[in-house]
C-alpha positions in Angstrom: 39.6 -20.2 -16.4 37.2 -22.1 -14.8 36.3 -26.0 -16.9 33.1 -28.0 -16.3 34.4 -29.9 -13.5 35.6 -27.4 -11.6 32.7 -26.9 -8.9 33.6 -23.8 -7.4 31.3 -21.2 -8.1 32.1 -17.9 -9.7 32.3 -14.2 -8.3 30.1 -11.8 -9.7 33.1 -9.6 -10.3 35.3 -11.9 -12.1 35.1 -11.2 -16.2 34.4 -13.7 -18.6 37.6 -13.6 -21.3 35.1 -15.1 -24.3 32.3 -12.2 -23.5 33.7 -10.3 -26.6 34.2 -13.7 -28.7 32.4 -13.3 -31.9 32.5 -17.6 -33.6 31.9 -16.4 -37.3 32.8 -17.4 -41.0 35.9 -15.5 -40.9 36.5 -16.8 -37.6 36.5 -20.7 -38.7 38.3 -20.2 -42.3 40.7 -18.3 -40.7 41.7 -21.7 -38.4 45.2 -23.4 -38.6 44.6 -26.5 -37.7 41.8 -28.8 -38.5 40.9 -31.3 -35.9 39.8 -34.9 -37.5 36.6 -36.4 -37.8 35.1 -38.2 -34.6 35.1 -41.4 -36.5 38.9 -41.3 -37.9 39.8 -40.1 -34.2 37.9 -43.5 -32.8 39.4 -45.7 -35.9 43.3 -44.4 -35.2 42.4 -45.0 -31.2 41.7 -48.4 -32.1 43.8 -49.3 -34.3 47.1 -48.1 -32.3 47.1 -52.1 -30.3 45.2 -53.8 -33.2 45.5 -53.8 -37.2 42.6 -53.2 -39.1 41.0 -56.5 -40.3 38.6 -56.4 -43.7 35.5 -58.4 -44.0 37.2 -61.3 -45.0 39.2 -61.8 -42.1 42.8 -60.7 -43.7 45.0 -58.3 -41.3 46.1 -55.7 -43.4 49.3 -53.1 -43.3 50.8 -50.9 -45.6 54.3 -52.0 -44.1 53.5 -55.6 -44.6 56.5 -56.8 -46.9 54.3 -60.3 -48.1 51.9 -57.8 -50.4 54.6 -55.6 -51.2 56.6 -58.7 -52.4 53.5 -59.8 -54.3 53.5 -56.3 -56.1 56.8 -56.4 -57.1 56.3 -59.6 -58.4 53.3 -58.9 -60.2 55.2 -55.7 -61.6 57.7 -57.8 -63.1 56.4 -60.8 -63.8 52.6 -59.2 -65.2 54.4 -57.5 -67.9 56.4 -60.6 -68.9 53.1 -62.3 -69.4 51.2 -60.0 -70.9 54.2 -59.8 -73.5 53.9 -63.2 -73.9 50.3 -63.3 -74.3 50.8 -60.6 -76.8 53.5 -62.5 -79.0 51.4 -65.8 -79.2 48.7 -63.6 -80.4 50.5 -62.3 -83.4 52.0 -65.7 -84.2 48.8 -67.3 -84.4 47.0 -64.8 -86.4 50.1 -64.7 -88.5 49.6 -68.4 -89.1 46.1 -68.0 -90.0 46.8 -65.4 -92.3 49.1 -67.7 -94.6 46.8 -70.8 -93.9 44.0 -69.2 -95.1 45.9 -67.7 -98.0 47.2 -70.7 -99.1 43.9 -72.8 -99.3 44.2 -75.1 -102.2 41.0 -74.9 -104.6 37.9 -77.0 -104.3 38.4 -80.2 -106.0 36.1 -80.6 -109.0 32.9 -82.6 -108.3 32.7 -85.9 -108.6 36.4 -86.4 -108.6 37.9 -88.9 -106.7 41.3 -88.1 -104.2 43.3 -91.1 -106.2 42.7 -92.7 -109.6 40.5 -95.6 -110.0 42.1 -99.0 -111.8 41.0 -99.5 -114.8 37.8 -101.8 -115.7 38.9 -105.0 -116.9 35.8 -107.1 -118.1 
């Protein structure tokens, strides 16, 4: 089959093969094999010598064993303080449940925290 940059130039006699080609709906949907976007082609091209780098400069890799490290550690160690966290919470409102419970009554007015000496004219 001749390609665009073969330059020889075709008999009259020879046949196309794609003259009875008919590219319709059933045609496409009936494919088994769908080729990727132009952009993810040029992104994968690229990034086969270099890693991707984000906005902020960081290289990043799904292999990279420093953030799965950090995820494991934030797995374990995340729960541990949100449990924590949760504990001191109940304490304390515990301790202001029975604080507030206990509250002595107001003093009577005009009372005095300790008894006066007696006058002694």
């Amino acid at each position: 089959m001749p390609t665009s940059d073969d330059h020889t130039p075709r008999r009259p006699d020879d046949s196309d093969p794609f003259d009875g080609l008919v590219l319709d709906e059933d045609f496409v949907k009936g494919a088994t094999s769908q080729e990727g976007s132009a952009r993810s082609r040029r992104l994968a091209a690229e990034w086969q010598d270099r890693a991707p780098v984000d906005p902020g400069g960081r290289t990043w890799s799904p292999a990279d064993p420093v953030s799965a490290k950090a995820s494991r550690w934030l797995d374990r160690h995340g729960r541990l303080a949100l449990t924590v966290l949760c504990c001191c919470g109940i304490v304390l409102s515990a301790v202001a449940y029975f604080v507030s419970a206990r509250r002595l009554p107001a003093p009577a007015p005009h009372s005095h925290p300790f008894p006066l000496p007696p006058n002694r004219d």
